[in-house]
N, C-alpha and C positions, 0 to 999 in steps of 0.2 A: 520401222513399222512391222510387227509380225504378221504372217499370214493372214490369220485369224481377223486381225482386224482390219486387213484388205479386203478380204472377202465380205465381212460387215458393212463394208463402205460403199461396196461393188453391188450388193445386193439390198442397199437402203432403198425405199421408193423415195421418189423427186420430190422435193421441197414445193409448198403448196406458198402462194402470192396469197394478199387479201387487200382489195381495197371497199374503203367505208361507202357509207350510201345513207346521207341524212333526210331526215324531214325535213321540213318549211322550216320549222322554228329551232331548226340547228339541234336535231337530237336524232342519237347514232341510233338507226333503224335496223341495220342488216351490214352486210358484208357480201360481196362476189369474192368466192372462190376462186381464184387462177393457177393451171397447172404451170410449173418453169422447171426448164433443165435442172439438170443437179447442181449445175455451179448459179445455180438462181436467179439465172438471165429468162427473159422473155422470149419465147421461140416461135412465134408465129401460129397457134396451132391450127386458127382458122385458117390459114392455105394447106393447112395438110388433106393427105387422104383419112376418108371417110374411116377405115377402118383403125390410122391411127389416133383420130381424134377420140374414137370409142376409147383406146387404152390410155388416152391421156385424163377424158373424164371419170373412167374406173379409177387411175390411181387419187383423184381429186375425192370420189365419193370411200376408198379407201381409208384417206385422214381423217372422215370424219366417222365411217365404223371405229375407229382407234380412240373417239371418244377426246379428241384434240380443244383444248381449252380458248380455243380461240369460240369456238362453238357458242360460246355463251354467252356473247356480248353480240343479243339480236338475232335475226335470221340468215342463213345462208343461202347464197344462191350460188347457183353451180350448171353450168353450161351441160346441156343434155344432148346427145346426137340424136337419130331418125331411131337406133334399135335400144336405145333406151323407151322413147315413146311408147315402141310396141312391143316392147315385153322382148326383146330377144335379148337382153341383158337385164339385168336383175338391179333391183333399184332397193336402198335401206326403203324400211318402214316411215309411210308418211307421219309429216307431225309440221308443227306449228314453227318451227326453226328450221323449215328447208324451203328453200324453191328451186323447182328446173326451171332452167332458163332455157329454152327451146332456140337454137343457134338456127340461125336468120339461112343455111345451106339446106336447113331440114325441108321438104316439099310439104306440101299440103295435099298428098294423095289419101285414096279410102281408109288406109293403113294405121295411118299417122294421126288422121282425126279420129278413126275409131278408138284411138290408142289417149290420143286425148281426153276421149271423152271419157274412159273408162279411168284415166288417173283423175280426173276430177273426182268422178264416182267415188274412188278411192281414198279421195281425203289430202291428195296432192295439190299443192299450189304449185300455178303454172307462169309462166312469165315468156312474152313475143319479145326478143331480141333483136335491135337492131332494126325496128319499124319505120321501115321508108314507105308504104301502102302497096308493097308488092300484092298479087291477087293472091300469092298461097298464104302473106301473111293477114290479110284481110280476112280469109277462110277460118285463122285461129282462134283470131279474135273472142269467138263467143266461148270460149274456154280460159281465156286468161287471166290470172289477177291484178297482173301485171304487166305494161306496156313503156319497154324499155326506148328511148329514143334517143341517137345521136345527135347531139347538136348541129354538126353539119349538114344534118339532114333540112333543118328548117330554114337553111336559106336554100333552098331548093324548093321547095314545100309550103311554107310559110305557116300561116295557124292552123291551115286547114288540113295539116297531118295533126294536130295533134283533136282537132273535131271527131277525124275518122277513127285515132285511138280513142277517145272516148267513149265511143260507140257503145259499148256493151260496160260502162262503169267502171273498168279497172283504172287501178292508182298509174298515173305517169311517172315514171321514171326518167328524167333528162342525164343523158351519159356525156362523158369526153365536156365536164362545164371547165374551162382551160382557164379564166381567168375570172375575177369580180364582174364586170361586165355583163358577162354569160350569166352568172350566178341570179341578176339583178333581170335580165331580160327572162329565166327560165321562172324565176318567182312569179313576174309582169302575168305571163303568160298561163302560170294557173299552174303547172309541173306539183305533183304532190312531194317528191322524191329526188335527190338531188346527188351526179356522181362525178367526182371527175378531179385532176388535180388540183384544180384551185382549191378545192376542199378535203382534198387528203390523196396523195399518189397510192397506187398500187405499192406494198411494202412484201417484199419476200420475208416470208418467220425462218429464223433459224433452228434447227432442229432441238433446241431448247426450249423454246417459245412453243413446240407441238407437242 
Protein backbone atom coordinates (compact mmCIF):
# COMPACT_ATOMS: atom_id res chain seq x y z
CA UNK A 1 0.00 0.00 0.00
CA UNK A 2 1.62 3.30 -0.93
CA UNK A 3 1.55 6.21 1.43
CA UNK A 4 -0.76 8.06 -0.21
CA UNK A 5 -3.27 5.81 0.08
CA UNK A 6 -2.58 5.26 3.79
CA UNK A 7 -2.97 8.49 4.53
CA UNK A 8 -6.55 8.43 2.49
CA UNK A 9 -7.60 5.64 4.65
CA UNK A 10 -6.43 7.39 7.82
CA UNK A 11 -8.09 10.51 7.07
CA UNK A 12 -11.60 8.83 5.63
CA UNK A 13 -14.57 9.93 8.16
CA UNK A 14 -16.26 6.68 9.82
CA UNK A 15 -18.77 4.74 7.90
CA UNK A 16 -22.21 5.92 8.75
CA UNK A 17 -25.11 2.55 9.89
CA UNK A 18 -28.71 3.05 8.72
CA UNK A 19 -31.47 1.18 9.98
CA UNK A 20 -35.10 1.43 8.24
CA UNK A 21 -38.31 2.86 10.14
CA UNK A 22 -41.78 1.66 8.49
CA UNK A 23 -45.20 2.66 8.51
CA UNK A 24 -48.31 0.49 9.75
CA UNK A 25 -48.82 -0.63 6.34
CA UNK A 26 -45.21 -1.80 5.68
CA UNK A 27 -43.87 1.24 3.81
CA UNK A 28 -40.17 2.49 4.16
CA UNK A 29 -40.64 5.91 5.87
CA UNK A 30 -37.15 7.19 6.97
CA UNK A 31 -34.05 5.79 8.04
CA UNK A 32 -31.88 6.66 11.46
CA UNK A 33 -28.54 7.59 10.78
CA UNK A 34 -25.93 5.84 12.99
CA UNK A 35 -22.31 6.91 13.62
CA UNK A 36 -19.86 3.30 13.76
CA UNK A 37 -16.02 3.01 13.91
CA UNK A 38 -14.14 2.68 10.98
CA UNK A 39 -14.02 -0.99 10.91
CA UNK A 40 -18.15 -0.49 11.04
CA UNK A 41 -18.76 -1.94 14.47
CA UNK A 42 -21.21 -0.27 16.89
CA UNK A 43 -19.50 1.70 19.56
CA UNK A 44 -21.52 2.65 22.17
CA UNK A 45 -21.79 6.43 21.50
CA UNK A 46 -24.56 7.09 23.96
CA UNK A 47 -22.11 6.38 27.00
CA UNK A 48 -19.66 8.55 25.68
CA UNK A 49 -18.87 12.15 26.78
CA UNK A 50 -20.86 14.77 25.79
CA UNK A 51 -18.26 16.55 23.71
CA UNK A 52 -17.47 13.29 21.86
CA UNK A 53 -20.96 12.61 20.89
CA UNK A 54 -20.98 16.15 19.34
CA UNK A 55 -18.02 14.92 16.84
CA UNK A 56 -19.59 11.76 16.25
CA UNK A 57 -23.17 13.43 15.12
CA UNK A 58 -20.97 16.12 12.97
CA UNK A 59 -19.31 13.37 11.11
CA UNK A 60 -23.00 11.64 10.68
CA UNK A 61 -24.63 15.22 9.52
CA UNK A 62 -21.14 15.43 7.45
CA UNK A 63 -22.46 12.28 5.07
CA UNK A 64 -25.27 13.78 4.46
CA UNK A 65 -23.75 17.46 3.27
CA UNK A 66 -21.74 14.96 0.84
CA UNK A 67 -25.19 14.50 -0.68
CA UNK A 68 -24.84 10.33 0.13
CA UNK A 69 -27.42 8.41 -1.91
CA UNK A 70 -28.88 6.66 0.84
CA UNK A 71 -30.54 10.18 1.35
CA UNK A 72 -33.23 9.52 -0.90
CA UNK A 73 -35.05 6.72 0.13
CA UNK A 74 -37.36 8.88 2.86
CA UNK A 75 -36.34 10.80 5.71
CA UNK A 76 -33.37 10.82 7.88
CA UNK A 77 -33.03 10.98 11.38
CA UNK A 78 -29.96 11.78 13.07
CA UNK A 79 -29.22 11.91 16.84
CA UNK A 80 -28.58 15.67 17.89
CA UNK A 81 -26.64 16.55 21.21
CA UNK A 82 -27.61 19.74 23.64
CA UNK A 83 -25.18 22.30 21.22
CA UNK A 84 -26.72 21.34 18.40
CA UNK A 85 -30.14 22.34 19.78
CA UNK A 86 -28.72 25.82 20.69
CA UNK A 87 -26.92 26.70 17.96
CA UNK A 88 -23.33 26.12 19.15
CA UNK A 89 -22.80 23.95 16.33
CA UNK A 90 -24.03 24.41 13.10
CA UNK A 91 -26.73 22.30 11.55
CA UNK A 92 -27.41 21.64 7.38
CA UNK A 93 -30.45 23.63 6.21
CA UNK A 94 -33.84 22.35 7.17
CA UNK A 95 -35.95 20.39 4.84
CA UNK A 96 -38.42 17.65 4.52
CA UNK A 97 -35.82 14.69 4.61
CA UNK A 98 -34.27 15.34 8.07
CA UNK A 99 -35.04 14.91 11.51
CA UNK A 100 -33.05 15.64 14.92
CA UNK A 101 -33.63 13.22 16.97
CA UNK A 102 -32.98 14.92 20.36
CA UNK A 103 -30.87 11.99 22.45
CA UNK A 104 -32.83 11.33 25.67
CA UNK A 105 -28.91 12.79 27.77
CA UNK A 106 -29.95 16.20 26.41
CA UNK A 107 -31.69 18.30 29.65
CA UNK A 108 -34.73 20.26 29.35
CA UNK A 109 -33.16 23.57 30.65
CA UNK A 110 -34.05 27.38 29.41
CA UNK A 111 -31.36 26.78 26.64
CA UNK A 112 -32.38 23.91 25.07
CA UNK A 113 -36.02 24.68 24.81
CA UNK A 114 -35.46 28.05 23.70
CA UNK A 115 -33.37 26.24 21.07
CA UNK A 116 -36.11 24.08 20.33
CA UNK A 117 -38.39 26.31 19.90
CA UNK A 118 -36.58 28.47 17.45
CA UNK A 119 -35.67 25.08 15.28
CA UNK A 120 -39.16 24.56 15.02
CA UNK A 121 -39.57 28.30 13.87
CA UNK A 122 -37.11 27.23 11.54
CA UNK A 123 -38.65 24.78 9.64
CA UNK A 124 -36.76 21.69 11.66
CA UNK A 125 -38.46 18.52 12.48
CA UNK A 126 -37.83 17.32 15.86
CA UNK A 127 -38.06 13.94 17.36
CA UNK A 128 -38.01 12.90 21.69
CA UNK A 129 -35.76 9.84 21.73
CA UNK A 130 -36.01 7.25 23.96
CA UNK A 131 -39.31 8.51 25.92
CA UNK A 132 -39.73 6.83 29.20
CA UNK A 133 -41.81 10.21 30.67
CA UNK A 134 -38.83 11.65 32.19
CA UNK A 135 -39.94 15.55 33.38
CA UNK A 136 -37.21 17.08 30.91
CA UNK A 137 -38.66 14.81 28.33
CA UNK A 138 -42.17 15.56 29.04
CA UNK A 139 -40.95 19.43 28.72
CA UNK A 140 -40.10 18.59 24.92
CA UNK A 141 -42.86 17.29 24.05
CA UNK A 142 -44.89 20.38 22.75
CA UNK A 143 -42.02 20.80 19.98
CA UNK A 144 -41.90 17.43 18.71
CA UNK A 145 -42.92 15.61 15.67
CA UNK A 146 -41.99 12.79 16.62
CA UNK A 147 -41.93 10.52 19.69
CA UNK A 148 -39.64 7.77 19.55
CA UNK A 149 -40.31 4.88 22.23
CA UNK A 150 -38.33 1.82 23.40
CA UNK A 151 -40.19 -1.28 23.65
CA UNK A 152 -38.78 -2.06 26.94
CA UNK A 153 -40.08 0.78 28.12
CA UNK A 154 -43.73 -0.36 27.91
CA UNK A 155 -43.50 -3.08 30.16
CA UNK A 156 -42.63 -0.57 32.64
CA UNK A 157 -45.09 1.86 31.70
CA UNK A 158 -47.75 0.20 29.94
CA UNK A 159 -50.23 2.30 27.57
CA UNK A 160 -49.98 5.04 29.60
CA UNK A 161 -46.50 6.20 28.16
CA UNK A 162 -47.57 6.09 25.16
CA UNK A 163 -51.11 8.45 26.29
CA UNK A 164 -48.48 11.05 27.67
CA UNK A 165 -46.61 10.84 24.05
CA UNK A 166 -49.52 11.48 22.47
CA UNK A 167 -50.08 14.51 24.14
CA UNK A 168 -49.21 17.15 21.72
CA UNK A 169 -50.13 14.80 18.31
CA UNK A 170 -46.84 13.77 17.21
CA UNK A 171 -46.35 10.33 15.24
CA UNK A 172 -45.07 7.33 17.55
CA UNK A 173 -42.39 5.85 16.80
CA UNK A 174 -41.90 2.07 18.57
CA UNK A 175 -37.92 1.28 18.69
CA UNK A 176 -35.87 -2.04 19.50
CA UNK A 177 -39.48 -4.12 17.89
CA UNK A 178 -37.16 -7.55 18.30
CA UNK A 179 -39.45 -10.06 17.10
CA UNK A 180 -43.31 -10.50 15.29
CA UNK A 181 -44.71 -10.41 18.50
CA UNK A 182 -43.58 -6.88 19.29
CA UNK A 183 -44.44 -5.94 15.72
CA UNK A 184 -48.16 -7.31 16.43
CA UNK A 185 -48.57 -5.80 20.10
CA UNK A 186 -46.89 -2.10 18.86
CA UNK A 187 -49.74 -2.21 15.85
CA UNK A 188 -52.44 -3.37 18.73
CA UNK A 189 -51.31 -0.44 20.46
CA UNK A 190 -51.84 2.31 17.91
CA UNK A 191 -47.63 3.11 17.15
CA UNK A 192 -47.72 5.05 13.82
CA UNK A 193 -44.02 4.04 13.00
CA UNK A 194 -42.28 0.96 13.40
CA UNK A 195 -38.12 0.16 14.15
CA UNK A 196 -36.25 -2.54 15.16
CA UNK A 197 -34.75 -5.91 13.97
CA UNK A 198 -37.52 -7.77 13.31
CA UNK A 199 -38.04 -5.52 10.58
CA UNK A 200 -34.76 -4.72 9.32
CA UNK A 201 -31.25 -4.50 11.50
CA UNK A 202 -29.11 -1.52 11.63
CA UNK A 203 -26.83 -2.31 8.29
CA UNK A 204 -23.36 -0.40 8.14
CA UNK A 205 -23.01 0.98 4.07
CA UNK A 206 -19.81 0.40 2.62
CA UNK A 207 -18.04 3.30 1.31
CA UNK A 208 -19.61 2.36 -2.07
CA UNK A 209 -23.02 2.38 -1.02
CA UNK A 210 -22.11 6.48 0.20
Amino acid sequence: MSSSTSRHRLSAPPPVARQPIWTRDGELFAHELLYRAHDGSAVGVDLWHEDRQDRATASVLRALADGAPYLREGRAFVNVTRAFVVHDLPLPEPGDDLVLEVVESVPADAGVLSGLRALRTQGYQLAVDDFAAEAHQVAMLPYADFVKIDCRELVRHGSALIDMARQHDALLVAERVSDARLVETCLDLGFDLLQGDALGPATTLEPADR
